[in-house]
C-alpha positions as CSV (number, residue, x, y, z in Angstrom):
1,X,-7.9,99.3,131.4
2,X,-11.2,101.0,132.4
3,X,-12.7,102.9,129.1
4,X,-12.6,106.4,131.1
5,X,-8.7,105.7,131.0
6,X,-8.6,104.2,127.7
7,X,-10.4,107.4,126.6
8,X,-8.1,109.8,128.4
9,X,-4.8,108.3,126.8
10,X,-6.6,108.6,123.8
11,X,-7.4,112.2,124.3
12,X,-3.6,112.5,125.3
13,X,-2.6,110.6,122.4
14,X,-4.8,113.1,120.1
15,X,-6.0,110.0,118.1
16,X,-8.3,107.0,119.3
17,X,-5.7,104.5,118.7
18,X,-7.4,101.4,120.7
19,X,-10.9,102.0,119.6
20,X,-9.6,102.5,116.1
21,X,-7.9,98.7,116.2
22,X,-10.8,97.6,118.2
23,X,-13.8,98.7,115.7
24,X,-11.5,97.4,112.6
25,X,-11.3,94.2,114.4
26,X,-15.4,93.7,114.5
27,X,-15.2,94.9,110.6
28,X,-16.2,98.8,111.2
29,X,-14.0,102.1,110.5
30,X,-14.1,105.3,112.6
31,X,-14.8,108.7,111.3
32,X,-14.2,112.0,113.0
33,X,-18.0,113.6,113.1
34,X,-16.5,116.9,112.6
35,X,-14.0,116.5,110.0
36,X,-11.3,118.2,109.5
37,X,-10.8,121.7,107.5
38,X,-10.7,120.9,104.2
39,X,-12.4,121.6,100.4
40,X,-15.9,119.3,100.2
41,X,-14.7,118.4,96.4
42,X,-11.7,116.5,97.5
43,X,-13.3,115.0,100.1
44,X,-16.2,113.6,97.1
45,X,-13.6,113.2,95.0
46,X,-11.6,110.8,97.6
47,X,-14.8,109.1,97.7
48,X,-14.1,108.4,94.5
49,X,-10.9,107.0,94.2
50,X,-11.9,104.9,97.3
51,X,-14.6,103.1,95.7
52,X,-12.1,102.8,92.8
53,X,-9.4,101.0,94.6
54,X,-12.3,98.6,95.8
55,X,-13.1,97.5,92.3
56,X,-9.2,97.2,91.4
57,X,-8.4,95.4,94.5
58,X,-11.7,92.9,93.6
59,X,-10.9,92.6,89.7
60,X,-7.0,91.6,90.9
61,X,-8.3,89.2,92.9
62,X,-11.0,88.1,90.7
63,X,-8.3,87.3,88.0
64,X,-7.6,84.2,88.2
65,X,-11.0,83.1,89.6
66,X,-10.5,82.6,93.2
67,X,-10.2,85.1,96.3
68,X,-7.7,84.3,98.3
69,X,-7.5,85.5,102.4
70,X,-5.0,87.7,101.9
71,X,-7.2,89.5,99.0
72,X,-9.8,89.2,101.3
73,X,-8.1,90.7,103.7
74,X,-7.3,93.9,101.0
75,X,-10.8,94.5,99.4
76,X,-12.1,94.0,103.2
77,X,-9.8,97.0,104.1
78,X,-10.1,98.8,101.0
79,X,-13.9,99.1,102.0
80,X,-13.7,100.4,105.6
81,X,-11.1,102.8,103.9
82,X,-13.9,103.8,101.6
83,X,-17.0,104.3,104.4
84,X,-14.3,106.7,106.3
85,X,-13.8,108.6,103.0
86,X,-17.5,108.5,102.6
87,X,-18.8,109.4,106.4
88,X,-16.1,112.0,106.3
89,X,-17.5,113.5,102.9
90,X,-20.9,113.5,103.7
91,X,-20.1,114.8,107.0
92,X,-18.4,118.1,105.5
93,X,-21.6,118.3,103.4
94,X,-24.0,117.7,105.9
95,X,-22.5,120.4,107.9
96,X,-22.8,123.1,105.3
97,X,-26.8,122.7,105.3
98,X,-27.1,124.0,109.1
């Protein structure tokens, strides 16, 4: 479909649902530029625990030696998972210093 429809079912859909699956399929996550209401010390804090499933998802897979795809696959998502978190948390902060 045209992106002007695309856009509009997304709209209707209240979510982008098709350029979500389409930007994790060239390796890139979305994040809303004005995030939603919430405290900025969660959103750092899910930063956190972001970056830490990275490292658990990599030392799992690191265990015995060798990644395999489908821990590939995991760390690769646990990352994307952890640029939203981060985009979102410096978004919330970046919109307190207007």
């Amino acid at each position: 479909p045209a992106v002007d429809v695309v856009a509009d079912l997304e709209r209707a859909a209240g979510e982008p649902i098709l350029t979500q699956l389409l930007a994790a399929m060239q390796g890139y996550a979305l994040a809303r530029i004005e995030p939603v209401a919430g405290c900025e010390l969660r959103a750092i804090a899910n930063v956190g625990e972001r970056s830490s499933e990275v490292f658990a998802a990599f030392g799992r897979a690191m265990a015995d030696g060798a990644i395999t795809a489908e821990e590939r696959a995991l760390i690769h998502q646990e990352l994307l998972d952890l640029v939203a978190a981060a985009t979102e948390a410096a978004a919330m902060l970046g919109k307190g210093m207007r």
